[in-house]
N, CA, C and O atoms as a Maestro MAE file, in Angstrom:
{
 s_m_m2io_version
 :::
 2.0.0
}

f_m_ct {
 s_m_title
 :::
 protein
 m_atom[308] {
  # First column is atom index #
  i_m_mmod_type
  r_m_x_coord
  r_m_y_coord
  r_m_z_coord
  i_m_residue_number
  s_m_chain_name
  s_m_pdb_residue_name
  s_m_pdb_atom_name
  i_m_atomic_number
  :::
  1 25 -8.311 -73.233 -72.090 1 A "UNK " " N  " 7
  2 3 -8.044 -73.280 -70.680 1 A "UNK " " CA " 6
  3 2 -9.375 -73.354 -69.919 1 A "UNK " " C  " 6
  4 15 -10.304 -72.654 -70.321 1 A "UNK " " O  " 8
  5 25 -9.555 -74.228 -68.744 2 A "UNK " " N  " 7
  6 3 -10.901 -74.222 -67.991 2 A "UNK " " CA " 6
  7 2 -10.914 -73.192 -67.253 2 A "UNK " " C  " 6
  8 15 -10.011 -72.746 -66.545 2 A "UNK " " O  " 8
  9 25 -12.104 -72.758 -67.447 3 A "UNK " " N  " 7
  10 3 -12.146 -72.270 -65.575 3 A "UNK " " CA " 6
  11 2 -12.671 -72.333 -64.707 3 A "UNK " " C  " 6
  12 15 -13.811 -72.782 -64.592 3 A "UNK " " O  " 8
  13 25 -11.770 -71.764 -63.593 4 A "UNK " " N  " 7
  14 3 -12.056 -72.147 -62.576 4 A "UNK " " CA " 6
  15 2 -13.465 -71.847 -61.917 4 A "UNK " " C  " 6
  16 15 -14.218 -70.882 -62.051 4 A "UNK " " O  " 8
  17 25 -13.596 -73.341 -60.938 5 A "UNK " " N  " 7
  18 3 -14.909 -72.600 -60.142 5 A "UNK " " CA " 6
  19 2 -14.831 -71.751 -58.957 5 A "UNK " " C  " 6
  20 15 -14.239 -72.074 -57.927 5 A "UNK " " O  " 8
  21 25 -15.522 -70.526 -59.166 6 A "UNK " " N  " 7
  22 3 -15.316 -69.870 -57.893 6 A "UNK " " CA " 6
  23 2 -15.724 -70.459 -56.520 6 A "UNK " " C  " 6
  24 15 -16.675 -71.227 -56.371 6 A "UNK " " O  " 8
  25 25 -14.954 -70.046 -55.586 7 A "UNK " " N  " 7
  26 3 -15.058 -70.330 -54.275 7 A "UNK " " CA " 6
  27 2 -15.968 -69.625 -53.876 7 A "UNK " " C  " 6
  28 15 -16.214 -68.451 -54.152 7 A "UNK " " O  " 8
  29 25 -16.641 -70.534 -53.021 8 A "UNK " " N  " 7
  30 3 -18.896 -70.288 -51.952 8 A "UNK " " CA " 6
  31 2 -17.715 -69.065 -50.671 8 A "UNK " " C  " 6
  32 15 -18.265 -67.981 -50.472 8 A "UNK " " O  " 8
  33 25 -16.817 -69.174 -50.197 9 A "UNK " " N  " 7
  34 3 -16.645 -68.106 -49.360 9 A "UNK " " CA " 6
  35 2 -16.777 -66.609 -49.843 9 A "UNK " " C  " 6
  36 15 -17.320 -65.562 -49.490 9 A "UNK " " O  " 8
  37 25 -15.877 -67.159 -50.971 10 A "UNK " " N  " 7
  38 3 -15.668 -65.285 -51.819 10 A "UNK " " CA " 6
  39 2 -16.647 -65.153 -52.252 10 A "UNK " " C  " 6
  40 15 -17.074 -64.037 -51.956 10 A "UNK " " O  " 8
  41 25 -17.847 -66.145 -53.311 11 A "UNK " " N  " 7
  42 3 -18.553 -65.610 -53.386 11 A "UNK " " CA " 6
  43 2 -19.980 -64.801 -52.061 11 A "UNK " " C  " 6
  44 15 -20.623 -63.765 -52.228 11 A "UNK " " O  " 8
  45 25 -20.024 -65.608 -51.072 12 A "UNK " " N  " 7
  46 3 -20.557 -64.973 -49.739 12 A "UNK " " CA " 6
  47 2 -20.028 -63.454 -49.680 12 A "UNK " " C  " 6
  48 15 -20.677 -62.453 -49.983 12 A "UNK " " O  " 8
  49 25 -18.526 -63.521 -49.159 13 A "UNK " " N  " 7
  50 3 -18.306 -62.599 -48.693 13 A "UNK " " CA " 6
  51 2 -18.544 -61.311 -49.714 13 A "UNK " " C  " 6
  52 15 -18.610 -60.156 -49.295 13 A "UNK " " O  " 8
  53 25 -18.667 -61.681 -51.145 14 A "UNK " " N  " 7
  54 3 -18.721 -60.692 -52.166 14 A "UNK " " CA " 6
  55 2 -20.517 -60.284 -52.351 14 A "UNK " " C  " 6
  56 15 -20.899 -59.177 -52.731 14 A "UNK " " O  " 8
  57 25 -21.223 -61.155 -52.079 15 A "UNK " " N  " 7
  58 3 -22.989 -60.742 -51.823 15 A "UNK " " CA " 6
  59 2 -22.711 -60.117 -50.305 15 A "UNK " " C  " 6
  60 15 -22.828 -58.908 -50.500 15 A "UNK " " O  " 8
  61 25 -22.459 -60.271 -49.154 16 A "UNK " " N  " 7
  62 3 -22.572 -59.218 -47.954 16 A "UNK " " CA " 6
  63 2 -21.815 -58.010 -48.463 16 A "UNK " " C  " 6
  64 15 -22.555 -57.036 -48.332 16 A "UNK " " O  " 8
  65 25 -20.478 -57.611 -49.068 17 A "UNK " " N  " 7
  66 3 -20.493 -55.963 -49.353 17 A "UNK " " CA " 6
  67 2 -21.057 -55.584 -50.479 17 A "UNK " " C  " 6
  68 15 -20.885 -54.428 -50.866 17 A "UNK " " O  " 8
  69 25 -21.783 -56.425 -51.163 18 A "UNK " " N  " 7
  70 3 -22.328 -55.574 -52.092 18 A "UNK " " CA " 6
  71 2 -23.970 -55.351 -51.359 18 A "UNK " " C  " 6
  72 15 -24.647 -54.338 -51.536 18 A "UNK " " O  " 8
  73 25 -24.442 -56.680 -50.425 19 A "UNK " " N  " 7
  74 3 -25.649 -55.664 -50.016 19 A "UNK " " CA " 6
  75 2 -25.461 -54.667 -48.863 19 A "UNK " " C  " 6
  76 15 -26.350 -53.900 -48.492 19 A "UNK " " O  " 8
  77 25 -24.065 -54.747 -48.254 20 A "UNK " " N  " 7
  78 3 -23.734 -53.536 -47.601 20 A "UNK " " CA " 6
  79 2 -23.406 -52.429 -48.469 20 A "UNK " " C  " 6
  80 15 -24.071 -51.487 -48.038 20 A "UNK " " O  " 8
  81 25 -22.927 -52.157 -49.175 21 A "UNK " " N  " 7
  82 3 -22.415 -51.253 -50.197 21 A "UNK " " CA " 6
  83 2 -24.198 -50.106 -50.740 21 A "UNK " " C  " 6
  84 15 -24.580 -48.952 -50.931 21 A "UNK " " O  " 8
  85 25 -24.773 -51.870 -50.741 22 A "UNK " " N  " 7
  86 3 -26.643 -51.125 -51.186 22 A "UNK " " CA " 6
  87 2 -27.218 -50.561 -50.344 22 A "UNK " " C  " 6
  88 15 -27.735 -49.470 -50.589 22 A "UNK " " O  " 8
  89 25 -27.319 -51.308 -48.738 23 A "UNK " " N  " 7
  90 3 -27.919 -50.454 -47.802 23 A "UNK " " CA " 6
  91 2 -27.167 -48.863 -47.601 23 A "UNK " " C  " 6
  92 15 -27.816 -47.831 -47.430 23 A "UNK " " O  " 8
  93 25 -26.003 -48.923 -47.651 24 A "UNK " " N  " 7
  94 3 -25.254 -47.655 -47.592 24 A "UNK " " CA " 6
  95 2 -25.482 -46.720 -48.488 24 A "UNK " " C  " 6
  96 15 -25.008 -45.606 -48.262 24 A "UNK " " O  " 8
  97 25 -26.245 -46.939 -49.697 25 A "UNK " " N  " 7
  98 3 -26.447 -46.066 -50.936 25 A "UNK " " CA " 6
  99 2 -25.075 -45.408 -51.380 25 A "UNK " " C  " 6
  100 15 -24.855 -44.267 -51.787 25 A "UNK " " O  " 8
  101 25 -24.209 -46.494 -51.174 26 A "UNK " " N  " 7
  102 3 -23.020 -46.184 -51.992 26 A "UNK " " CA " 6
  103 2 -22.330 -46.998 -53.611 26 A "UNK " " C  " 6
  104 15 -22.297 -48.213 -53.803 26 A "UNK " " O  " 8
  105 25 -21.984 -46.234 -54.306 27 A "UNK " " N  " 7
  106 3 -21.377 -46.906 -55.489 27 A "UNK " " CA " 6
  107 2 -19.982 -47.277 -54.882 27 A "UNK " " C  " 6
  108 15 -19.320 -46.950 -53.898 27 A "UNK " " O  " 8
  109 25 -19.871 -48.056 -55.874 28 A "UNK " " N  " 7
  110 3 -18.240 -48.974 -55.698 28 A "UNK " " CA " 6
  111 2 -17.260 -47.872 -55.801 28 A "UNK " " C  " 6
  112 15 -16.271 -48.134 -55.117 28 A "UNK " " O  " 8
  113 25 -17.187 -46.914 -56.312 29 A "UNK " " N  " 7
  114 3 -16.082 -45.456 -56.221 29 A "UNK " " CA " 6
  115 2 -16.759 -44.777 -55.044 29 A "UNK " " C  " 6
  116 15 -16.050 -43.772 -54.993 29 A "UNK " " O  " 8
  117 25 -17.522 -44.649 -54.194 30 A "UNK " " N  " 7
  118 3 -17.542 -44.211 -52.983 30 A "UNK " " CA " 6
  119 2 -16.942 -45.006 -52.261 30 A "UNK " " C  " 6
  120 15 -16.111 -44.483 -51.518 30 A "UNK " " O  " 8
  121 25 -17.080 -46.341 -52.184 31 A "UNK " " N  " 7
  122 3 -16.373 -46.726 -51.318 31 A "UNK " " CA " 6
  123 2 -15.127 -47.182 -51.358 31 A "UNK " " C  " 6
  124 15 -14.560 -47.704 -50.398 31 A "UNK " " O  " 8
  125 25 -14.696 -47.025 -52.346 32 A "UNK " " N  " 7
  126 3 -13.548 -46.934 -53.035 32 A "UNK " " CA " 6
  127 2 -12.516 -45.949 -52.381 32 A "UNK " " C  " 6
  128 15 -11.437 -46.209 -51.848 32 A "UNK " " O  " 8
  129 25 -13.155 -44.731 -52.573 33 A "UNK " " N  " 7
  130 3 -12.698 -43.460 -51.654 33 A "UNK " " CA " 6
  131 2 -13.065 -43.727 -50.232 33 A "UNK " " C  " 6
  132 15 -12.073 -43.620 -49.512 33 A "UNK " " O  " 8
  133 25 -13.862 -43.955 -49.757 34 A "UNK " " N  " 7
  134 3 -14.000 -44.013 -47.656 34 A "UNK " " CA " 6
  135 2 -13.001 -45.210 -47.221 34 A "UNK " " C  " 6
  136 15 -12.616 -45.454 -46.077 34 A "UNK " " O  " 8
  137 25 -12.658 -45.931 -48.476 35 A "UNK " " N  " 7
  138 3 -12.409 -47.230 -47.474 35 A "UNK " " CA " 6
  139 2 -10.283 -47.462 -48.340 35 A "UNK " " C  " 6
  140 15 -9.412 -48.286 -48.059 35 A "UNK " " O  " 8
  141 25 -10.286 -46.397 -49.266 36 A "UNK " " N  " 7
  142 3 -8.724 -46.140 -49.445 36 A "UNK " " CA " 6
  143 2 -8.540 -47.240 -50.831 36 A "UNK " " C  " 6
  144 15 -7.486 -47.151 -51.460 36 A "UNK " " O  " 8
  145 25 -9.363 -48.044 -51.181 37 A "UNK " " N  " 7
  146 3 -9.342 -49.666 -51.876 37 A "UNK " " CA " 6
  147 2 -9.386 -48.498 -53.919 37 A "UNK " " C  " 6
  148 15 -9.567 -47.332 -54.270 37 A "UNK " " O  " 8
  149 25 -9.129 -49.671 -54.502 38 A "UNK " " N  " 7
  150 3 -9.503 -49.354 -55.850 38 A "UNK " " CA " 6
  151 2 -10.771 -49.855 -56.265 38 A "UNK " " C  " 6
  152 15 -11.094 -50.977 -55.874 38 A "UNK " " O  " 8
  153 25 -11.656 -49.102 -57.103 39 A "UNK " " N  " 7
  154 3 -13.125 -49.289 -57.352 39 A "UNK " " CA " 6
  155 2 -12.740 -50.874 -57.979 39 A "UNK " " C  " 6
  156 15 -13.362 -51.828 -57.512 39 A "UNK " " O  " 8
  157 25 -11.972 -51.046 -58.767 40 A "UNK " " N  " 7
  158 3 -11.980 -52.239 -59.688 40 A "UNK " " CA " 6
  159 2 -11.331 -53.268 -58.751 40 A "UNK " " C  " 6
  160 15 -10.849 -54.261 -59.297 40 A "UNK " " O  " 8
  161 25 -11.243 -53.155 -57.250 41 A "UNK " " N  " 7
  162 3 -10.539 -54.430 -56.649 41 A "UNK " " CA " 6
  163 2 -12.279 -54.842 -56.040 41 A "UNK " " C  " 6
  164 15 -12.860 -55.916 -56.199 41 A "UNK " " O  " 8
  165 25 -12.784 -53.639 -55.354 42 A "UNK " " N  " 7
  166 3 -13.919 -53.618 -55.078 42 A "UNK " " CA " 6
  167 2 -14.952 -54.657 -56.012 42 A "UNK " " C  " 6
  168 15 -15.342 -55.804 -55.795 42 A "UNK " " O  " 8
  169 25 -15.103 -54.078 -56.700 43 A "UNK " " N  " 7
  170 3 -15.835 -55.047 -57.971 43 A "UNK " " CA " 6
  171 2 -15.182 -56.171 -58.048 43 A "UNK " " C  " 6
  172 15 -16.036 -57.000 -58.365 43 A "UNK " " O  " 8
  173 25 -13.959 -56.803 -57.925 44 A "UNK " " N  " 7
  174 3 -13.371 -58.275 -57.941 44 A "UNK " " CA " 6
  175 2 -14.061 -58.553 -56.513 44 A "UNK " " C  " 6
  176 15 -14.829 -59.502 -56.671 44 A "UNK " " O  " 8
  177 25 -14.090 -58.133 -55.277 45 A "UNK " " N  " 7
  178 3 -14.395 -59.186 -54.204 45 A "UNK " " CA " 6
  179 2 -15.898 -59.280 -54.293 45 A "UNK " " C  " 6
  180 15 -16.351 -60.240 -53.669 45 A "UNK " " O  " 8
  181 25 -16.797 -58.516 -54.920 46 A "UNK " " N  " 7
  182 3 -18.065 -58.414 -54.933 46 A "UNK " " CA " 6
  183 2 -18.961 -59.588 -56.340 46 A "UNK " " C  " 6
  184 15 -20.046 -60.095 -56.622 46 A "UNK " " O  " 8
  185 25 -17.435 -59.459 -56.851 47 A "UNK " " N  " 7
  186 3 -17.996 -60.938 -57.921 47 A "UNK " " CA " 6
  187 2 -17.399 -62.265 -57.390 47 A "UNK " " C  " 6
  188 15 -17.484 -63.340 -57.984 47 A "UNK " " O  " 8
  189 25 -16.798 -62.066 -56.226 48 A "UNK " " N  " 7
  190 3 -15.860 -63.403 -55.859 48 A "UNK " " CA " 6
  191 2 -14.749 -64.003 -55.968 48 A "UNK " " C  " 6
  192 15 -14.279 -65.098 -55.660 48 A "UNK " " O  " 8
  193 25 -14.261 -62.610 -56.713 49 A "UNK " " N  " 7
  194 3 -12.892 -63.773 -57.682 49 A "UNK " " CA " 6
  195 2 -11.881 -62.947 -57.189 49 A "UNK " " C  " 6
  196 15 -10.924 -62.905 -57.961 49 A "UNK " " O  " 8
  197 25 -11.730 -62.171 -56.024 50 A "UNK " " N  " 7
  198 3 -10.730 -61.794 -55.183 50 A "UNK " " CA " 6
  199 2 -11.009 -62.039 -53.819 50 A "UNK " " C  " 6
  200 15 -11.969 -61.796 -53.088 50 A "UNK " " O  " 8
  201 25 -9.569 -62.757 -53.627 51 A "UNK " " N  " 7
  202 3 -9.088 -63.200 -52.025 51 A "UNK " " CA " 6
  203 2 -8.470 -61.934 -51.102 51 A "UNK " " C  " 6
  204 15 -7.268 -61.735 -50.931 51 A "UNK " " O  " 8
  205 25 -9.659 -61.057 -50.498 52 A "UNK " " N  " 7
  206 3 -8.745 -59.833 -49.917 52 A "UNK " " CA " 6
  207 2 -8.189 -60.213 -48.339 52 A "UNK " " C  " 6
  208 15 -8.817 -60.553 -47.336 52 A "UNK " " O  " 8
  209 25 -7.468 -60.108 -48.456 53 A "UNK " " N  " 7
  210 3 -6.484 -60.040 -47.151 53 A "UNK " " CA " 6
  211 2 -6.711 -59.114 -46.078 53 A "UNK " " C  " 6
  212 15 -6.881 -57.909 -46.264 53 A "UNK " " O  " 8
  213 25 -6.713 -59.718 -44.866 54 A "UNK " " N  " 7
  214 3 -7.124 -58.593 -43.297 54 A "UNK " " CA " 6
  215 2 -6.982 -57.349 -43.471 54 A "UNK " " C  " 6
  216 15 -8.039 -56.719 -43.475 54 A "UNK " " O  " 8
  217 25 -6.126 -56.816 -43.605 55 A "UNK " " N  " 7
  218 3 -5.994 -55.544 -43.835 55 A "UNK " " CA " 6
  219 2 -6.488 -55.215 -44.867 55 A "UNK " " C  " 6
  220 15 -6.531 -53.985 -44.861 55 A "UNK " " O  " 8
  221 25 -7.000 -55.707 -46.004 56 A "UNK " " N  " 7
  222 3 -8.073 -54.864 -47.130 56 A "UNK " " CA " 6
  223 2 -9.505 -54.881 -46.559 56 A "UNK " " C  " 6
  224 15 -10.215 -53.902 -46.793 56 A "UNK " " O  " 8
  225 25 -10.219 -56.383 -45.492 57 A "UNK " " N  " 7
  226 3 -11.531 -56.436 -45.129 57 A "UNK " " CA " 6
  227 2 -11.750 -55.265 -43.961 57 A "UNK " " C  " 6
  228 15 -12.862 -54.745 -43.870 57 A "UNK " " O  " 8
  229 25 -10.512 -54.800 -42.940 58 A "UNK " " N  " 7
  230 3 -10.522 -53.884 -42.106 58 A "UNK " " CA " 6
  231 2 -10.789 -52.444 -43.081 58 A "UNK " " C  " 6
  232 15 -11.874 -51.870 -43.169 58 A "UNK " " O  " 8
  233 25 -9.652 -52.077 -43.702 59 A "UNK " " N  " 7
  234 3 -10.166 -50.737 -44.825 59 A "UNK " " CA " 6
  235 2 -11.597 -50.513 -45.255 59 A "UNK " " C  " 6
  236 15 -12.186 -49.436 -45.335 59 A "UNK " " O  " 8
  237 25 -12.142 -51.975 -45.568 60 A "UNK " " N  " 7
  238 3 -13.745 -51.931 -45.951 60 A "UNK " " CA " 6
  239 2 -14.270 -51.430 -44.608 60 A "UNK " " C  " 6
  240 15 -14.670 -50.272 -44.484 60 A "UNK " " O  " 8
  241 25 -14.269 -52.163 -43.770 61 A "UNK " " N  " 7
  242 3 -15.292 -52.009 -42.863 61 A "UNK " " CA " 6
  243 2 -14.705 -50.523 -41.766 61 A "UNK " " C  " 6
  244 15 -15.349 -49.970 -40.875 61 A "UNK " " O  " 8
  245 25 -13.739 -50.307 -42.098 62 A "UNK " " N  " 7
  246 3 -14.044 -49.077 -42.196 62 A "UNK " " CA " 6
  247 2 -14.639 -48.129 -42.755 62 A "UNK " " C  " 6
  248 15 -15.134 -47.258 -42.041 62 A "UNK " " O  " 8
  249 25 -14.743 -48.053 -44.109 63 A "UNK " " N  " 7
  250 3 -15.465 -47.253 -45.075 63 A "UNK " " CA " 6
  251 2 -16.510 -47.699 -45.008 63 A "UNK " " C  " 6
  252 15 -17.257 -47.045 -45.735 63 A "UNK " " O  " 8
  253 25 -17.008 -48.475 -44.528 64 A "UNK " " N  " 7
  254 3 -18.617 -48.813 -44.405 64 A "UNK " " CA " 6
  255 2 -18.716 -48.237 -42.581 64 A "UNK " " C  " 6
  256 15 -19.837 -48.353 -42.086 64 A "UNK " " O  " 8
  257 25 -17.955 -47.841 -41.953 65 A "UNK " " N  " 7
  258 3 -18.121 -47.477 -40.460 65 A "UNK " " CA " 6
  259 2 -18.451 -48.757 -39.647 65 A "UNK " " C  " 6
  260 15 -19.093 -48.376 -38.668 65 A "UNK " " O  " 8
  261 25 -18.277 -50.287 -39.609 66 A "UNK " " N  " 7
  262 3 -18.775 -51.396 -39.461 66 A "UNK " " CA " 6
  263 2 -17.938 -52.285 -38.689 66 A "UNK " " C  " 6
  264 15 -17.415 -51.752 -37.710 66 A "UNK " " O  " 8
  265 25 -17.673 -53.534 -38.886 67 A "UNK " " N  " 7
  266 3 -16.551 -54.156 -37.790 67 A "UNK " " CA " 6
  267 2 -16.528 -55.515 -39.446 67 A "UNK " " C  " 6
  268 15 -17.291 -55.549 -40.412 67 A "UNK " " O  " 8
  269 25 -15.350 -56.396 -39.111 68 A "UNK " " N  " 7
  270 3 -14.697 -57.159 -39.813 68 A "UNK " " CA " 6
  271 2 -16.080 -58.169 -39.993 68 A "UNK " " C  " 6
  272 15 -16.616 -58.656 -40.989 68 A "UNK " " O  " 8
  273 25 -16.393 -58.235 -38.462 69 A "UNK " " N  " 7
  274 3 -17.325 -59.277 -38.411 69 A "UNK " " CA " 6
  275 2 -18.563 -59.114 -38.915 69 A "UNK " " C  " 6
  276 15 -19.318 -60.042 -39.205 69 A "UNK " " O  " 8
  277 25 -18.814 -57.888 -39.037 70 A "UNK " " N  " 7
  278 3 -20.075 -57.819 -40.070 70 A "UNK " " CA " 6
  279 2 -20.245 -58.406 -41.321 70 A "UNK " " C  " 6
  280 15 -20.981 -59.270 -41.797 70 A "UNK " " O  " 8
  281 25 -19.250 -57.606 -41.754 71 A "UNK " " N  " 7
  282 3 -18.682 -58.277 -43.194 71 A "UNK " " CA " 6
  283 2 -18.528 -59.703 -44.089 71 A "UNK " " C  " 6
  284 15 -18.428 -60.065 -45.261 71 A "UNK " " O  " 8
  285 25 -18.574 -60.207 -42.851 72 A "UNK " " N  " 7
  286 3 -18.389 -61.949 -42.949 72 A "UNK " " CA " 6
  287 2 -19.360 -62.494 -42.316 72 A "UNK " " C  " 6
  288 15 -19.358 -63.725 -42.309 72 A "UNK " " O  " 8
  289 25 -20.226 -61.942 -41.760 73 A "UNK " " N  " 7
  290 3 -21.489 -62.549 -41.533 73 A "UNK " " CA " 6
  291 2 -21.823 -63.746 -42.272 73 A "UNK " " C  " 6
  292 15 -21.946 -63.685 -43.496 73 A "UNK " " O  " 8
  293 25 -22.004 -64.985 -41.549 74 A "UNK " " N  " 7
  294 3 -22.693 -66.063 -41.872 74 A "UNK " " CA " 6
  295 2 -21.803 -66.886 -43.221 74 A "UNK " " C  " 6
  296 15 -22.469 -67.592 -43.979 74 A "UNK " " O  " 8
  297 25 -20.515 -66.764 -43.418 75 A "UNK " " N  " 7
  298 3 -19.279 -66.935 -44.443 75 A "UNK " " CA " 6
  299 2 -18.525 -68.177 -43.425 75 A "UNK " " C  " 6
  300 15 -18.038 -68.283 -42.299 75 A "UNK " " O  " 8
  301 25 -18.793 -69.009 -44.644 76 A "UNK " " N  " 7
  302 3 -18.008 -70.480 -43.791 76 A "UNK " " CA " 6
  303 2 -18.882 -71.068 -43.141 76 A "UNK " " C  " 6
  304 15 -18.348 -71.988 -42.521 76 A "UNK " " O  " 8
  305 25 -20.334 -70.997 -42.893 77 A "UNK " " N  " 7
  306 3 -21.132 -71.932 -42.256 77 A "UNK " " CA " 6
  307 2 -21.225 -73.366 -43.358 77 A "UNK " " C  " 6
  308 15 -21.881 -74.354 -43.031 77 A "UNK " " O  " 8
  :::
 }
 m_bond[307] {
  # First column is bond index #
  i_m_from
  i_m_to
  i_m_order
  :::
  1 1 2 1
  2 2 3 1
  3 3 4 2
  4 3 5 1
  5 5 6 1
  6 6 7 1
  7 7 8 2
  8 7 9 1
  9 9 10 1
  10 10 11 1
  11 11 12 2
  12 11 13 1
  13 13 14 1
  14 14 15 1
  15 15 16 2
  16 15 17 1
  17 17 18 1
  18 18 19 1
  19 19 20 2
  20 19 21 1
  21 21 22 1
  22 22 23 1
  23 23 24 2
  24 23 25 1
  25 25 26 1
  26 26 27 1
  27 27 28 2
  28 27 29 1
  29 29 30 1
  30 30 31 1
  31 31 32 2
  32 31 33 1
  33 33 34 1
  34 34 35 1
  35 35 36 2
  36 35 37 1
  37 37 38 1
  38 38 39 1
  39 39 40 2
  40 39 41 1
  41 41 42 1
  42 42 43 1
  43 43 44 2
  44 43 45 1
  45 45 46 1
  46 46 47 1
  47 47 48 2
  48 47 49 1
  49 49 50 1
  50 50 51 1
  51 51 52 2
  52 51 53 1
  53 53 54 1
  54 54 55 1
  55 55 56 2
  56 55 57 1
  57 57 58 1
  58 58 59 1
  59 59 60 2
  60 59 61 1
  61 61 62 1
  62 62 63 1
  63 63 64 2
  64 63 65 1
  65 65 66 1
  66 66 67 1
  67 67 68 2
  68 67 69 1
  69 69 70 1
  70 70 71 1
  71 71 72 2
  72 71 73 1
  73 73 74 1
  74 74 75 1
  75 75 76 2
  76 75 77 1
  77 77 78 1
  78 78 79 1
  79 79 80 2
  80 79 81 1
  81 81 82 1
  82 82 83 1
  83 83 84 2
  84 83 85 1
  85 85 86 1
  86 86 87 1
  87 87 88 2
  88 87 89 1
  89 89 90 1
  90 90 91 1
  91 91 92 2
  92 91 93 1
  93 93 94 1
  94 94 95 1
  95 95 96 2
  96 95 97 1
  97 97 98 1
  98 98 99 1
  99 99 100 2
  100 99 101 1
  101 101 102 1
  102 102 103 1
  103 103 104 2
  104 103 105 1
  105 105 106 1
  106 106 107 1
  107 107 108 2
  108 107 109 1
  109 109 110 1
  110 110 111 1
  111 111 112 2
  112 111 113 1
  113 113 114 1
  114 114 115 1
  115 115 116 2
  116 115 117 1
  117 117 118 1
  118 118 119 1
  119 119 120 2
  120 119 121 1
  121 121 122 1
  122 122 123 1
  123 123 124 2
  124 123 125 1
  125 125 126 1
  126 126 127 1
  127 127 128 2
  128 127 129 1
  129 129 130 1
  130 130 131 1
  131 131 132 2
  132 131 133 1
  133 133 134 1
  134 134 135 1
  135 135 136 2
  136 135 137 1
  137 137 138 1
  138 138 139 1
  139 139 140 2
  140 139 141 1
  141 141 142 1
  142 142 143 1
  143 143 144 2
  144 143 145 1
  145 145 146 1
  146 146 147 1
  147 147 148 2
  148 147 149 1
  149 149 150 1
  150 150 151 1
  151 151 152 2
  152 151 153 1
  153 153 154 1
  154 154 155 1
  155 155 156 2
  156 155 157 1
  157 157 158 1
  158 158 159 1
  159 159 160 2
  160 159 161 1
  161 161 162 1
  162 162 163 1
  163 163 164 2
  164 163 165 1
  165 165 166 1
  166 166 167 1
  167 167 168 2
  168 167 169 1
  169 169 170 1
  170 170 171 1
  171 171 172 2
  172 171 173 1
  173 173 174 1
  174 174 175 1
  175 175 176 2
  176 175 177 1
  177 177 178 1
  178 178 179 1
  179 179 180 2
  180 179 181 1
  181 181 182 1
  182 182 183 1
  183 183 184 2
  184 183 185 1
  185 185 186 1
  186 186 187 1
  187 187 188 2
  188 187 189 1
  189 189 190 1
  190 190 191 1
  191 191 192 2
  192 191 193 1
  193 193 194 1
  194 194 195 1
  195 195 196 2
  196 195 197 1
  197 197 198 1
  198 198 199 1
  199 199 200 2
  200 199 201 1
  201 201 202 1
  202 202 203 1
  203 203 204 2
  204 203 205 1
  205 205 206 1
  206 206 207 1
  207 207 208 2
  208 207 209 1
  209 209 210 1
  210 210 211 1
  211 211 212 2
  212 211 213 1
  213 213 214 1
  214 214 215 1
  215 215 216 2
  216 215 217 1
  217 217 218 1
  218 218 219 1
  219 219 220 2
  220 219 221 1
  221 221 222 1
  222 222 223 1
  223 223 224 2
  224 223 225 1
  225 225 226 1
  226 226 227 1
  227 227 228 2
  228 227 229 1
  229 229 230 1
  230 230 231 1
  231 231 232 2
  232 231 233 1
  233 233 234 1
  234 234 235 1
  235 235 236 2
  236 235 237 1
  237 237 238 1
  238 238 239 1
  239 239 240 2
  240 239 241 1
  241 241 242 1
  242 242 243 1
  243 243 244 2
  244 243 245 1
  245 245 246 1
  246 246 247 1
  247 247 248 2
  248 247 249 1
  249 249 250 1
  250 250 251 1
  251 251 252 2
  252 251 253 1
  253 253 254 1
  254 254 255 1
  255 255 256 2
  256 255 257 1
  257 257 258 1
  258 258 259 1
  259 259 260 2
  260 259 261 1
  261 261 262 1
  262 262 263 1
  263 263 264 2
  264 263 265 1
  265 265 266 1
  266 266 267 1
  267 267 268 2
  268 267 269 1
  269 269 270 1
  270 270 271 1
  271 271 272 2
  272 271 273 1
  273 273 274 1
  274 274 275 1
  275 275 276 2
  276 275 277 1
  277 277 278 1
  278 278 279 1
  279 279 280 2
  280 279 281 1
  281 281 282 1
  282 282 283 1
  283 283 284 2
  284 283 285 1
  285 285 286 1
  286 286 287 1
  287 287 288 2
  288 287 289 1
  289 289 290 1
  290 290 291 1
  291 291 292 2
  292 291 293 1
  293 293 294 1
  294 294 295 1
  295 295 296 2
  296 295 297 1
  297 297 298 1
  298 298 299 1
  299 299 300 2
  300 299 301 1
  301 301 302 1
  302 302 303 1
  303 303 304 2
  304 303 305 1
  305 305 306 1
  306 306 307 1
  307 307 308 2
  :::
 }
}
């Protein structure tokens, strides 16, 4: 079976929370816990290969204390 190539959005959006995740000096189970998410979904959007839905990017940026739009900074240019 091939696989697939990941998508330049997810992967974007998965490099901004993981260098948010770094500036925050948080592990993926901290924010796991602040932001309500599972550590291992966490780790899928941070490698790209999960499509999270509004209401999972709001949960983040909550647990990061932040806004949606941070998050997606510069995603889709």
């Amino acid at each position: 079976m091939p696989r697939m190539k990941k998508n330049p959005v997810l992967i974007a959006l998965g490099k901004n929370v993981s260098a948010l995740r770094s500036q925050k000096y948080l592990t993926q189970e901290q924010l796991a816990e602040l932001s309500g998410l599972d550590p291992s979904y966490i780790s899928g959007i941070e490698r790209g290969v999960r499509n999270p839905s509004v209401l999972s990017l709001t949960r983040l940026a909550n647990g990061f204390e932040t806004s949606v739009s941070v998050i997606c900074t510069g995603i889709g240019k």
